[in-house]
Wavefront OBJ file of the C-alpha trace (Angstrom):
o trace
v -81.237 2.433 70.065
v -78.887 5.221 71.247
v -74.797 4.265 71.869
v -74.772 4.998 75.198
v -71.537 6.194 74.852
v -71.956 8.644 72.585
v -74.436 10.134 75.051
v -72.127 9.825 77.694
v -69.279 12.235 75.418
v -72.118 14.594 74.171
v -73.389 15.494 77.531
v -70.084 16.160 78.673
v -69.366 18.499 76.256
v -72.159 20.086 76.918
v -71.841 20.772 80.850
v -74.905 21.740 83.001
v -75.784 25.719 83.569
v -75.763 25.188 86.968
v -72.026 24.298 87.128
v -71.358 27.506 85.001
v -72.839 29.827 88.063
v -70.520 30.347 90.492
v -70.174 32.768 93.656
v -66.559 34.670 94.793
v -66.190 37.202 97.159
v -69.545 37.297 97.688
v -70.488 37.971 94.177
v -72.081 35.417 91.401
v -70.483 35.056 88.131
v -71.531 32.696 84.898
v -69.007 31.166 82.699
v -69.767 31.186 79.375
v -68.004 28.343 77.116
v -64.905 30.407 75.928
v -64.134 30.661 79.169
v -64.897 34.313 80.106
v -67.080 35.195 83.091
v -70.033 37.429 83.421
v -70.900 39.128 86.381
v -70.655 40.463 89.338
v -74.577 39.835 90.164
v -75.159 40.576 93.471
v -77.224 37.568 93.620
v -77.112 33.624 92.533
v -80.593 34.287 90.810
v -79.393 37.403 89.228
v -76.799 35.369 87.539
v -79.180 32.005 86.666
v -81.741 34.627 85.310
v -78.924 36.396 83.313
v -77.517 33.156 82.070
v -80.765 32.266 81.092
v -81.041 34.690 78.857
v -77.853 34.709 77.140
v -78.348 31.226 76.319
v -81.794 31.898 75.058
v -79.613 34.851 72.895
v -77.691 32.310 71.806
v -80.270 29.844 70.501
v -82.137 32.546 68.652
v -79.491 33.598 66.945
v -78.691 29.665 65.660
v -81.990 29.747 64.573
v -81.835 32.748 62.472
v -78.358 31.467 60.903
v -80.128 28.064 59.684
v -82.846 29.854 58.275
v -80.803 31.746 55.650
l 1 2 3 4 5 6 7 8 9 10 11 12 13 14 15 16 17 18 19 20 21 22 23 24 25 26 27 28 29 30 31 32 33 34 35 36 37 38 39 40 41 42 43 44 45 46 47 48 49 50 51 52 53 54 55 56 57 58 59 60 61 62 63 64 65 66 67 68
């Protein structure tokens, strides 16, 4: 069985994409984890969409650097 508390530390490390989105001056932005932010986006699905896909960069690229 899972320590629940290990759970508890590993998902917040690892914090939901939805709180990375957020909107100022009526632009959306995306925080990545080193703390820069992407944007503007004119739009909140703009961002998701882009954030989407930098993440799906990201895991892509983790697979291709356990493969070799």
């Amino acid at each position: 069985m899972p320590n629940t508390r290990e759970q508890d530390r590993l998902q917040s490390l690892a914090p939901d994409r939805s709180d990375r989105i957020f909107s100022q001056q009526d632009l959306w932005y995306f925080k990545i984890r080193e703390g820069d932010e992407i944007g503007p986006f004119r739009y909140r699905s703009e961002a998701q969409s882009n954030l989407d896909g930098f993440m799906e960069q990201l895991r892509n690229k983790l697979k291709h650097t356990q493969k070799a």
